[in-house]
PDB file of N, CA, C and O in Angstrom, chain B, residues numbered from 101:
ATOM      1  N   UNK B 101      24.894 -11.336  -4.567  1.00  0.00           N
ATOM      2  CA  UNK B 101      23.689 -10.780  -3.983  1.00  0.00           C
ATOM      3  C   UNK B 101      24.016 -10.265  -2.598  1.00  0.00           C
ATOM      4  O   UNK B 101      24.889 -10.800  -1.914  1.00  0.00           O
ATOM      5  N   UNK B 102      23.312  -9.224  -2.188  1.00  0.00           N
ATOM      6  CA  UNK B 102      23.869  -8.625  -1.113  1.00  0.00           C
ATOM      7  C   UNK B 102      22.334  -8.909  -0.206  1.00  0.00           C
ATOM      8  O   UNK B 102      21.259  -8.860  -0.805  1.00  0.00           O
ATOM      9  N   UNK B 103      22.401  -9.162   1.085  1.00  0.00           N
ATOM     10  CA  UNK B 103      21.519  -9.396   2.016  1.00  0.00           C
ATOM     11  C   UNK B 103      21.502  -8.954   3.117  1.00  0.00           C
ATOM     12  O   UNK B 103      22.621  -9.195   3.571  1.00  0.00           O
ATOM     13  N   UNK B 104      20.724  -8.271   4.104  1.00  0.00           N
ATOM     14  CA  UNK B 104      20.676  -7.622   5.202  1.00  0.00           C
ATOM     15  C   UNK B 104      19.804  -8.892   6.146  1.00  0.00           C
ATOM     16  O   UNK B 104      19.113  -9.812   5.709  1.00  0.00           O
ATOM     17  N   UNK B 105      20.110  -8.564   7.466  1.00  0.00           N
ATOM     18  CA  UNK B 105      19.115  -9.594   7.948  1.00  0.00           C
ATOM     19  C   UNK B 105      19.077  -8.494   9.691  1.00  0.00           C
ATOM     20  O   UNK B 105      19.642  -8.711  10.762  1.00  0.00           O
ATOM     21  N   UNK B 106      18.394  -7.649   9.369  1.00  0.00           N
ATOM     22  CA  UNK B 106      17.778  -7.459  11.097  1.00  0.00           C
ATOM     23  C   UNK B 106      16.974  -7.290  11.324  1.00  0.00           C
ATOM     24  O   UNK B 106      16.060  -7.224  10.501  1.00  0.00           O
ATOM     25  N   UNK B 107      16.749  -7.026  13.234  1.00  0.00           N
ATOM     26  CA  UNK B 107      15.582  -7.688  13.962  1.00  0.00           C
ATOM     27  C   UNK B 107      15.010  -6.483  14.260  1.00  0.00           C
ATOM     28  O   UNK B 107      15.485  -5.934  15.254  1.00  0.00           O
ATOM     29  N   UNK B 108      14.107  -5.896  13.678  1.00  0.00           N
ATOM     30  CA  UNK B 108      13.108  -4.178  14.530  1.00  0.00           C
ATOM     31  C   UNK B 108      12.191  -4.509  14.923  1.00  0.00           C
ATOM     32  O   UNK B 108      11.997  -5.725  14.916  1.00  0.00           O
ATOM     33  N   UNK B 109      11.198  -3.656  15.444  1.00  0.00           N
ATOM     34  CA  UNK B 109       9.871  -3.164  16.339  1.00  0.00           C
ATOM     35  C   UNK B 109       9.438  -2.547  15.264  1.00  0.00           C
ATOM     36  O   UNK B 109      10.112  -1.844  14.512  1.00  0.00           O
ATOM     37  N   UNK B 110       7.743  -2.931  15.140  1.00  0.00           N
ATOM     38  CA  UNK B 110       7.299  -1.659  14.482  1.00  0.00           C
ATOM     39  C   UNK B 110       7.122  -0.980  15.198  1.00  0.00           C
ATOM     40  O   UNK B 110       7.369  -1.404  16.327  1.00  0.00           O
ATOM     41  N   UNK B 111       6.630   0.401  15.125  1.00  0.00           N
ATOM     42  CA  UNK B 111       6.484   1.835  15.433  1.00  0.00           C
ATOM     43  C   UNK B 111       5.174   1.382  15.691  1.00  0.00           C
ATOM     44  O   UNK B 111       4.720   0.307  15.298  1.00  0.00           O
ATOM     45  N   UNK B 112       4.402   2.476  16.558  1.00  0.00           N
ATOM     46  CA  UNK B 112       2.744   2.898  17.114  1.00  0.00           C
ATOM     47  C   UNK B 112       1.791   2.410  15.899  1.00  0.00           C
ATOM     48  O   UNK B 112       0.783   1.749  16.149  1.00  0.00           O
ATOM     49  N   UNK B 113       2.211   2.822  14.333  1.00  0.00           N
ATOM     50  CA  UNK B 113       1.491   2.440  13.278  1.00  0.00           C
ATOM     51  C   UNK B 113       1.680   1.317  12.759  1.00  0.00           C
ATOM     52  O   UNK B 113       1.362   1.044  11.601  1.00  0.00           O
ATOM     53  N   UNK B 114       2.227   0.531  13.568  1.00  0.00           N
ATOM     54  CA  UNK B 114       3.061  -0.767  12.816  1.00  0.00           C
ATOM     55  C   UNK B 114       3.347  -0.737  11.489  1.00  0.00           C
ATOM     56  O   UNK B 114       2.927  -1.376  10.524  1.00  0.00           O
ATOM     57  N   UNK B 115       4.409   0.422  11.676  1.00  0.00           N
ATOM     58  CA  UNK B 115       5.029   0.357  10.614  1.00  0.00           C
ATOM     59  C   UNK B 115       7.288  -0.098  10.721  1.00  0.00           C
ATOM     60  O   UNK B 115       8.115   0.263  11.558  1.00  0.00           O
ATOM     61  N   UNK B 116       7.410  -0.783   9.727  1.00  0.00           N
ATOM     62  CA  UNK B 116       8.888  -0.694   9.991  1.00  0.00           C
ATOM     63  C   UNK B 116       9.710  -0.147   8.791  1.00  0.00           C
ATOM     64  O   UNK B 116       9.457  -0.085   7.587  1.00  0.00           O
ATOM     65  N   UNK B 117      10.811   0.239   9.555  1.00  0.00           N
ATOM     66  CA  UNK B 117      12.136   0.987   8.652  1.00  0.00           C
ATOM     67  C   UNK B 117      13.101   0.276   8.478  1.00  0.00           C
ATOM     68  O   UNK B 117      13.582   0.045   9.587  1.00  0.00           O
ATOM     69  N   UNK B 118      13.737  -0.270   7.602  1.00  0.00           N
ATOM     70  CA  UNK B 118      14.841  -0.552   7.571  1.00  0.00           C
ATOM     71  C   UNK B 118      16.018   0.512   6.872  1.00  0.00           C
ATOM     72  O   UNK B 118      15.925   0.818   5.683  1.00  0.00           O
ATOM     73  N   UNK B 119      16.841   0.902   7.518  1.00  0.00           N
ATOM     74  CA  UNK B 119      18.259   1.965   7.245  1.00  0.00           C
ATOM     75  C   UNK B 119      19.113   0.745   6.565  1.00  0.00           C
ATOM     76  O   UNK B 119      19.519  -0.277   7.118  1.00  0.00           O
ATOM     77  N   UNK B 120      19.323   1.311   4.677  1.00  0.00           N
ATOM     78  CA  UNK B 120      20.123   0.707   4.275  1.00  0.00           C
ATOM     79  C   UNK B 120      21.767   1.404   4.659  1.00  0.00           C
ATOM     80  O   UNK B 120      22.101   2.484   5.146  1.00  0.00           O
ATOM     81  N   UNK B 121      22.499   0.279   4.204  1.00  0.00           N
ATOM     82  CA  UNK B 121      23.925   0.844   4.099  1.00  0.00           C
ATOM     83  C   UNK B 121      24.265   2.198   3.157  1.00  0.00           C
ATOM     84  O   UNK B 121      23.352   2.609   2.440  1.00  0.00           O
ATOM     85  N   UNK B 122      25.212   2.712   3.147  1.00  0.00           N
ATOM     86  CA  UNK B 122      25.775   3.794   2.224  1.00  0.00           C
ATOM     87  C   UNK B 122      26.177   2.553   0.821  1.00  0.00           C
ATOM     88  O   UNK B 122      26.070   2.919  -0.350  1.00  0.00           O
ATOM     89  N   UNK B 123      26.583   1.263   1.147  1.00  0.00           N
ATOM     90  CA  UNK B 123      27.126   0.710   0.114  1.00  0.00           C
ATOM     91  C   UNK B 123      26.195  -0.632  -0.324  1.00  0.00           C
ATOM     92  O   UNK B 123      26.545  -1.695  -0.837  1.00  0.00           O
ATOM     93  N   UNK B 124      24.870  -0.144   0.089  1.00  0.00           N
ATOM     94  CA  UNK B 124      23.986  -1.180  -0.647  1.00  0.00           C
ATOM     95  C   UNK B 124      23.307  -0.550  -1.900  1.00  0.00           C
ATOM     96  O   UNK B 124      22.377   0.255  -1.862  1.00  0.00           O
ATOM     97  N   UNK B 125      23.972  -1.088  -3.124  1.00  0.00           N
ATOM     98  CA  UNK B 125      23.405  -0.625  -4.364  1.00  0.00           C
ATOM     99  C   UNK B 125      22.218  -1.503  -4.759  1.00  0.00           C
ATOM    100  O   UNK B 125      22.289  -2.720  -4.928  1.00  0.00           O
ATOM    101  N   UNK B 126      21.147  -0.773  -4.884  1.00  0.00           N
ATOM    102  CA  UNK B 126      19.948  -1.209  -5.341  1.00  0.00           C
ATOM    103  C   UNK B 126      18.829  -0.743  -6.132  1.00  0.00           C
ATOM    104  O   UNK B 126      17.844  -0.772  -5.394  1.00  0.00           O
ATOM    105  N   UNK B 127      18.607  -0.451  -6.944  1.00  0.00           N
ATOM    106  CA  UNK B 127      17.252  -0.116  -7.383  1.00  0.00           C
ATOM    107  C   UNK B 127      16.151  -0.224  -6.733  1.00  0.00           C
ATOM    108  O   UNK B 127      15.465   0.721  -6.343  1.00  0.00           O
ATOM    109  N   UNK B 128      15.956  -1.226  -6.603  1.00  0.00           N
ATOM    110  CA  UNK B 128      14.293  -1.848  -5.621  1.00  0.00           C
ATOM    111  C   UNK B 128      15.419  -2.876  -4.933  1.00  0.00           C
ATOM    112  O   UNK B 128      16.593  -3.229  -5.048  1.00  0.00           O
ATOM    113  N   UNK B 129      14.111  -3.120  -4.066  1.00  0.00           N
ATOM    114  CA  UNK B 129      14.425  -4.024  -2.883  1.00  0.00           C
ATOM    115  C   UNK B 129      13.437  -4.990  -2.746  1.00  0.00           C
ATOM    116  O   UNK B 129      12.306  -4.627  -3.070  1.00  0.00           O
ATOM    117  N   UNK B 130      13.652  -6.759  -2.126  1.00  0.00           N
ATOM    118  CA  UNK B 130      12.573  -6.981  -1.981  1.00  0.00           C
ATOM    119  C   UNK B 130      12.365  -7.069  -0.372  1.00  0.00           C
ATOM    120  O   UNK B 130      13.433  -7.396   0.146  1.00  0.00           O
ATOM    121  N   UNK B 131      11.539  -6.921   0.391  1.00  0.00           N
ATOM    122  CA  UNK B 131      11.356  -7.435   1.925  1.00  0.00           C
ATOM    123  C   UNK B 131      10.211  -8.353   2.378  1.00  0.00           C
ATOM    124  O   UNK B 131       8.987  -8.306   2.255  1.00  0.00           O
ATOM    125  N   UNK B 132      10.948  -9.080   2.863  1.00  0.00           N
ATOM    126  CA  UNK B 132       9.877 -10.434   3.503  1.00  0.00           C
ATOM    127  C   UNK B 132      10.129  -9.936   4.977  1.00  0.00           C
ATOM    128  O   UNK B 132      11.184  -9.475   5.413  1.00  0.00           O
ATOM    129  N   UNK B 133       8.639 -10.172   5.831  1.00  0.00           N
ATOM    130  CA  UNK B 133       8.668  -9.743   7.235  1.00  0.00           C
ATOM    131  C   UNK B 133       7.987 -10.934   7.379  1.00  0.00           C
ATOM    132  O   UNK B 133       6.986 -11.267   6.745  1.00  0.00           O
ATOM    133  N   UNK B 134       8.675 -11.694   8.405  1.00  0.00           N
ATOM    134  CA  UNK B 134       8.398 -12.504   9.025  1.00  0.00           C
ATOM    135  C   UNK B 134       8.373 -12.113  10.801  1.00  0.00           C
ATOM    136  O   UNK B 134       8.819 -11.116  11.369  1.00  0.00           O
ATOM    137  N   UNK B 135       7.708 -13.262  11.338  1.00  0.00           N
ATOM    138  CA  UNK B 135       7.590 -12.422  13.347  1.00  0.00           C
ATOM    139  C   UNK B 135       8.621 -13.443  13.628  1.00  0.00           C
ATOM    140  O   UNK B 135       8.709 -14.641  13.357  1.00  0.00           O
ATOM    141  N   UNK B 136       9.297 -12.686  14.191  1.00  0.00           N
ATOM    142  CA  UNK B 136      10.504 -13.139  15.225  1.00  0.00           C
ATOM    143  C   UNK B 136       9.919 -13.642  16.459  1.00  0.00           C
ATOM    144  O   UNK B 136       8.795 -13.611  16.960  1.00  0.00           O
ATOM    145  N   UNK B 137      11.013 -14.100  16.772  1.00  0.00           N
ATOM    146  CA  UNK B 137      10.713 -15.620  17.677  1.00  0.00           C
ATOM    147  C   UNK B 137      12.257 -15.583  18.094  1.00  0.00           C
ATOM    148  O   UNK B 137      13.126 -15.756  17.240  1.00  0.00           O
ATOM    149  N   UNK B 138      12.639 -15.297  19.749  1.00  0.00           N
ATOM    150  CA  UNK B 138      14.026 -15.510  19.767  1.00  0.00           C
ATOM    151  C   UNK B 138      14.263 -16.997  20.268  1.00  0.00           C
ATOM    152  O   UNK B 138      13.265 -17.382  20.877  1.00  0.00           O
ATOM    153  N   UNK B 139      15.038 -17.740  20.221  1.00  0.00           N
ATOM    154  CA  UNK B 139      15.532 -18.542  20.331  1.00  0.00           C
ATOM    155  C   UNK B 139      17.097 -18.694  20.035  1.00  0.00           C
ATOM    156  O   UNK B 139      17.795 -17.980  19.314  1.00  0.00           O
ATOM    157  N   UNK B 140      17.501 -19.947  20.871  1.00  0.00           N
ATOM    158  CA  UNK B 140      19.232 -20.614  20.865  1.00  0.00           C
ATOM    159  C   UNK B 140      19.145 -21.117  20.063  1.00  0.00           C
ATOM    160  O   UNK B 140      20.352 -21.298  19.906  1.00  0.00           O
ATOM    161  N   UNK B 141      18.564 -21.767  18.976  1.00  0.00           N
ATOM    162  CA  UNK B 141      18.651 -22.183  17.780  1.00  0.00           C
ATOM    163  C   UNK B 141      18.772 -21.674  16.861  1.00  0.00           C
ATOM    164  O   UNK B 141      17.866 -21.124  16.234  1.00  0.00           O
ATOM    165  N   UNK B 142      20.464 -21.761  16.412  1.00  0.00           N
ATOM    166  CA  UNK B 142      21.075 -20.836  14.831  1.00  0.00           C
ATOM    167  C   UNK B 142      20.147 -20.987  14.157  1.00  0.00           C
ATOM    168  O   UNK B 142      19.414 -21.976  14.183  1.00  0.00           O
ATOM    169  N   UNK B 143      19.985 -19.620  13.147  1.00  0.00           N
ATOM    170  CA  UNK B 143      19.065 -19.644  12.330  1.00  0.00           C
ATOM    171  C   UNK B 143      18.680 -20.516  11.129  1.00  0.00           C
ATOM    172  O   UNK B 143      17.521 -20.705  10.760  1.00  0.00           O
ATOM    173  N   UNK B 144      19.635 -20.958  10.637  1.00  0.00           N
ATOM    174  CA  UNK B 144      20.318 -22.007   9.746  1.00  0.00           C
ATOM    175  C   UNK B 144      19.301 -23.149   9.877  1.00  0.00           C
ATOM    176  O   UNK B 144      18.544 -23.725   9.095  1.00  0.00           O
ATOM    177  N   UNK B 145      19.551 -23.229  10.996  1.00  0.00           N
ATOM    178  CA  UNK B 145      18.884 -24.524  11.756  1.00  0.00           C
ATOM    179  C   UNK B 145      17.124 -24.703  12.189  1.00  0.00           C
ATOM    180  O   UNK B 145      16.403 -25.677  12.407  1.00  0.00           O
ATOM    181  N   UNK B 146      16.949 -23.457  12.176  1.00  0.00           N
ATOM    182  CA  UNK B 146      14.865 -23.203  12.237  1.00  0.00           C
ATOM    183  C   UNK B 146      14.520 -23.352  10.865  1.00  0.00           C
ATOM    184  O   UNK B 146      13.542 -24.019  10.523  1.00  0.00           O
ATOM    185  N   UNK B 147      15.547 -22.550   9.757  1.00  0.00           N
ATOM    186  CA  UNK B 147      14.952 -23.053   8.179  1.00  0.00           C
ATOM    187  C   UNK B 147      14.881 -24.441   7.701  1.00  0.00           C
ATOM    188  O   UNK B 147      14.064 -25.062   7.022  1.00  0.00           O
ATOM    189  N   UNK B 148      15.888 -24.702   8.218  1.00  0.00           N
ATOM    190  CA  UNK B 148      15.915 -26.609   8.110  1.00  0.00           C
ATOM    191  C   UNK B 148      16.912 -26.598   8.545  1.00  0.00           C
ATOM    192  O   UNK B 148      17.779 -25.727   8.622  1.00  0.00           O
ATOM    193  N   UNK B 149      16.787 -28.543   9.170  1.00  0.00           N
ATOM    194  CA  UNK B 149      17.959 -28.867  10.056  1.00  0.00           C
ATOM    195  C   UNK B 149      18.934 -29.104   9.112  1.00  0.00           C
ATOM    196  O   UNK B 149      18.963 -29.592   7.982  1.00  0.00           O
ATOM    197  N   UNK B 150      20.063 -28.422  10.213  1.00  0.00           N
ATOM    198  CA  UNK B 150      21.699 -29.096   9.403  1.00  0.00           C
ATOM    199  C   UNK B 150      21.490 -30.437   9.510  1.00  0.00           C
ATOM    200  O   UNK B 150      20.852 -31.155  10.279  1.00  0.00           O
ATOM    201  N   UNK B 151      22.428 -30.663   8.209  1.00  0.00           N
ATOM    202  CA  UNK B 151      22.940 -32.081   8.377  1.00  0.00           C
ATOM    203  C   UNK B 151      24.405 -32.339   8.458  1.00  0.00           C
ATOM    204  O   UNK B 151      25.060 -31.517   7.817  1.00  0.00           O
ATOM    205  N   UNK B 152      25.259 -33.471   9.214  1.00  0.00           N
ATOM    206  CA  UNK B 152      26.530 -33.322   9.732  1.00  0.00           C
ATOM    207  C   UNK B 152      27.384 -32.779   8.782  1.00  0.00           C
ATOM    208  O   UNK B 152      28.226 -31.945   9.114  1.00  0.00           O
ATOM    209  N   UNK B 153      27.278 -33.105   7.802  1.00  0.00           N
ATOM    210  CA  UNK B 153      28.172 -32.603   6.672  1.00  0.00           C
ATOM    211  C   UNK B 153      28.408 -31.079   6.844  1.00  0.00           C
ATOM    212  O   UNK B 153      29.396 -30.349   6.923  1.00  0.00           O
ATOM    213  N   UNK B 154      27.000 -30.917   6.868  1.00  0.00           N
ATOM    214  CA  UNK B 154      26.472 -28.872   6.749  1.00  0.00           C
ATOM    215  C   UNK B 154      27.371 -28.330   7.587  1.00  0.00           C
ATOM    216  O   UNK B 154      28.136 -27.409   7.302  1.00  0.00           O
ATOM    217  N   UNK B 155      27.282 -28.943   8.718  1.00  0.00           N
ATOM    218  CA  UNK B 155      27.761 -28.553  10.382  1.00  0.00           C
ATOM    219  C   UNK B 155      29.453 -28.520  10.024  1.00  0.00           C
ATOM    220  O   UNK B 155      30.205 -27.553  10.142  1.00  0.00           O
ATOM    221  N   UNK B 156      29.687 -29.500   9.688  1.00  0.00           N
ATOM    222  CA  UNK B 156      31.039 -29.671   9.819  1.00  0.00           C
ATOM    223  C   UNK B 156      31.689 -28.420   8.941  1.00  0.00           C
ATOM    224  O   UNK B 156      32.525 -27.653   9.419  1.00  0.00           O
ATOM    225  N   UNK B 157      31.071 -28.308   7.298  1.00  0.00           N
ATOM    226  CA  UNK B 157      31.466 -27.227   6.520  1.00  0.00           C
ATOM    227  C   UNK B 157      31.467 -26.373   7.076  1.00  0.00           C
ATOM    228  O   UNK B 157      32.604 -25.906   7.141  1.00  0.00           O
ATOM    229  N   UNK B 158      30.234 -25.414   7.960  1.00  0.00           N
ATOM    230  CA  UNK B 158      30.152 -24.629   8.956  1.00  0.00           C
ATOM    231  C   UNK B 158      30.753 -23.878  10.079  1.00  0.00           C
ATOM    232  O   UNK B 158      30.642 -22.779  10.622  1.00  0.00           O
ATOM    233  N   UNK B 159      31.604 -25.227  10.208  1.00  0.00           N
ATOM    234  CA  UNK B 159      32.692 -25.006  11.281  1.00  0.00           C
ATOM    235  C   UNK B 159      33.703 -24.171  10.623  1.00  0.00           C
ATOM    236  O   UNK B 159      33.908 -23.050  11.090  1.00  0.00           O
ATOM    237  N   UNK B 160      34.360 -24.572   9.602  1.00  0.00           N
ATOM    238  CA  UNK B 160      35.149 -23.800   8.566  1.00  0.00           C
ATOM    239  C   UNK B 160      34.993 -22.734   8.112  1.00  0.00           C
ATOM    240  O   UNK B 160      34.004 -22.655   7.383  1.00  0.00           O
ATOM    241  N   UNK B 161      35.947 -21.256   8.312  1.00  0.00           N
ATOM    242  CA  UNK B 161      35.248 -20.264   7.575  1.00  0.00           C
ATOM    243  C   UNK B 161      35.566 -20.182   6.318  1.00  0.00           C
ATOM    244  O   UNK B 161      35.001 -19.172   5.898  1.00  0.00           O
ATOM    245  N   UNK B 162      36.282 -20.787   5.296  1.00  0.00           N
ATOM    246  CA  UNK B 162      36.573 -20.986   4.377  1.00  0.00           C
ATOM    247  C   UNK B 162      36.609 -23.272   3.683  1.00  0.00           C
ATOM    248  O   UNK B 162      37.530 -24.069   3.858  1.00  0.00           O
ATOM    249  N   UNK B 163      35.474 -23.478   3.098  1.00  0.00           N
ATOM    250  CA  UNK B 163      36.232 -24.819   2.600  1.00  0.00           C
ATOM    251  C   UNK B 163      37.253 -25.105   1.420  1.00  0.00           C
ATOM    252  O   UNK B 163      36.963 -24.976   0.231  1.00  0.00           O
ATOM    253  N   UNK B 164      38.277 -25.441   1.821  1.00  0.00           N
ATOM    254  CA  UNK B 164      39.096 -25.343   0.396  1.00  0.00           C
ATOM    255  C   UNK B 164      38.827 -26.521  -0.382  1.00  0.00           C
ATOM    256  O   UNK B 164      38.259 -27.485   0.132  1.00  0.00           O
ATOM    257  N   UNK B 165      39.256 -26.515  -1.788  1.00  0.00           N
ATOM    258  CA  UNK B 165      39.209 -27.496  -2.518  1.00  0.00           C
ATOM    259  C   UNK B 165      39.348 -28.751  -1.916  1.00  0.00           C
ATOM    260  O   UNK B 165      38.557 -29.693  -1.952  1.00  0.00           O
ATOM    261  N   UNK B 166      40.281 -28.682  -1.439  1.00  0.00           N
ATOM    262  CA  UNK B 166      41.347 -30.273  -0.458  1.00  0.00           C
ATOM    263  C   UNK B 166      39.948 -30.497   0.616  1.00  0.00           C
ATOM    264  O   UNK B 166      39.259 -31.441   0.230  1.00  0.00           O
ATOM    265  N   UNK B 167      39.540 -29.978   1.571  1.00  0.00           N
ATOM    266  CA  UNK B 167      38.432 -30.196   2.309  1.00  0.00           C
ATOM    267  C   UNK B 167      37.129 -30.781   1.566  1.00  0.00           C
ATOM    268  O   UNK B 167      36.749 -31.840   2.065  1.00  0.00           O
ATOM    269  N   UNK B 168      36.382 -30.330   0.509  1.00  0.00           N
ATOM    270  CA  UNK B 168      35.271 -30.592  -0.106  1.00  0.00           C
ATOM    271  C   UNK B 168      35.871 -31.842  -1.200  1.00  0.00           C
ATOM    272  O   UNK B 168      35.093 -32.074  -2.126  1.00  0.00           O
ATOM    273  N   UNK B 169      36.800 -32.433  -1.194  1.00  0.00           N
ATOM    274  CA  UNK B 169      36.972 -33.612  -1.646  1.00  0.00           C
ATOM    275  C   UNK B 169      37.341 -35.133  -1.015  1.00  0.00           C
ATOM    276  O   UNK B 169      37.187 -36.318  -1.309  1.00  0.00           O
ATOM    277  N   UNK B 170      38.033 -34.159   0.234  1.00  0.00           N
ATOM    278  CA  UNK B 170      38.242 -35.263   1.697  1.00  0.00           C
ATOM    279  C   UNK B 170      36.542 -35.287   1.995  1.00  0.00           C
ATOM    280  O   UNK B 170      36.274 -36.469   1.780  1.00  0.00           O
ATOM    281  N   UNK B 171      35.443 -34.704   2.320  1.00  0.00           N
ATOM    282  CA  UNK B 171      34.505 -34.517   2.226  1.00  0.00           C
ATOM    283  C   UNK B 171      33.528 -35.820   1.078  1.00  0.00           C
ATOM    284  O   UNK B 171      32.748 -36.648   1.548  1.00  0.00           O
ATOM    285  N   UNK B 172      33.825 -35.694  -0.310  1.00  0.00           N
ATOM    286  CA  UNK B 172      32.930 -36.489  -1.456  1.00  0.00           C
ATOM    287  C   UNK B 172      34.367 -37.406  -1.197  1.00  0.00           C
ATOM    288  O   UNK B 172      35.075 -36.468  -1.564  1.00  0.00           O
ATOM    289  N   UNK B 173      35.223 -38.317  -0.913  1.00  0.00           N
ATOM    290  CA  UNK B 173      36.112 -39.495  -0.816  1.00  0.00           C
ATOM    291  C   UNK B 173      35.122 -39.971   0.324  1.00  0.00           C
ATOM    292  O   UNK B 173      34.758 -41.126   0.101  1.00  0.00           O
ATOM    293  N   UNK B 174      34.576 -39.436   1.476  1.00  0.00           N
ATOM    294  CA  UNK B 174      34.353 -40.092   2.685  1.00  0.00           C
ATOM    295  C   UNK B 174      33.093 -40.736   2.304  1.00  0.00           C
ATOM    296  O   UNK B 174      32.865 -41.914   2.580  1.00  0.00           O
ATOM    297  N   UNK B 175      31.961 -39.695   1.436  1.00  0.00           N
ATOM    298  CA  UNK B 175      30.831 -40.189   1.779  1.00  0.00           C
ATOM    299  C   UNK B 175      31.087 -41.039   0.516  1.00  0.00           C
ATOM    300  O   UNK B 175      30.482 -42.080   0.769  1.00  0.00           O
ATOM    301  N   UNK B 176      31.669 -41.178  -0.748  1.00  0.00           N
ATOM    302  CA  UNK B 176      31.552 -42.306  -1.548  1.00  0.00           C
ATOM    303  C   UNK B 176      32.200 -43.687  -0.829  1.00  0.00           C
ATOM    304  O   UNK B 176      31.895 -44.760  -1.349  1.00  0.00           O
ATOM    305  N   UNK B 177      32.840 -43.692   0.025  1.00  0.00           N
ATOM    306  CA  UNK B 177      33.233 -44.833   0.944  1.00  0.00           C
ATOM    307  C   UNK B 177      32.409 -44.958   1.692  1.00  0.00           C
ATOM    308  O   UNK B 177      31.857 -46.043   1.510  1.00  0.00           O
ATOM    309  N   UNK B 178      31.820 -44.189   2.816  1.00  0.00           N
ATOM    310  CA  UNK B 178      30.439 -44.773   2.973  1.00  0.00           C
ATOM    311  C   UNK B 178      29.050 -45.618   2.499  1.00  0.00           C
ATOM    312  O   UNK B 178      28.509 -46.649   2.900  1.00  0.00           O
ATOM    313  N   UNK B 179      28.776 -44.690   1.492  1.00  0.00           N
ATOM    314  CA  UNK B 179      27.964 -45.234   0.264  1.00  0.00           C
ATOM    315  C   UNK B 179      28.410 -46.557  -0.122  1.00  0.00           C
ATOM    316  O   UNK B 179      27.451 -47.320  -0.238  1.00  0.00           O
ATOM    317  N   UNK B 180      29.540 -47.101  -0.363  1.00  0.00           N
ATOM    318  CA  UNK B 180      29.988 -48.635  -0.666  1.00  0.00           C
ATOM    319  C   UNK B 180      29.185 -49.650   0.056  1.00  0.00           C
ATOM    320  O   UNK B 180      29.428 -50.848  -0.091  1.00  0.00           O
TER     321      UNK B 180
END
């Protein structure tokens, strides 16, 4: 799935545009407009809070296999 995420002004008619890419293939589109609100809080984090795990994956721009099992070893030792 391909996703756009930016921040415009409407225009005098409150109306807004969004300019797709040359390489967004779509038929229809759907758009949710929500009002922005800037804030230091990653966005991630206003939809719901991370949890450490989240954060930590996060940190990673890739998790490899070996990571997401050091990952489920820790918390089933916890869980004990």
């Amino acid at each position: 799935m391909q996703a756009i995420r930016t921040i415009v002004k409407p225009n005098e008619r409150r109306q807004v545009t969004v300019d797709l890419p040359v390489d967004f293939l779509a038929d229809s589109v759907e758009v949710i407009v929500l009002p922005y609100q800037q804030t230091n809080t990653p966005y991630a984090e206003v939809i719901s809070p991370l949890t450490d795990e989240q954060k930590l994956l996060m940190a990673f721009p890739v998790a490899t296999d070996d990571d997401l099992l050091f990952i489920s070893e820790k918390r089933q030792h916890l869980n004990q």
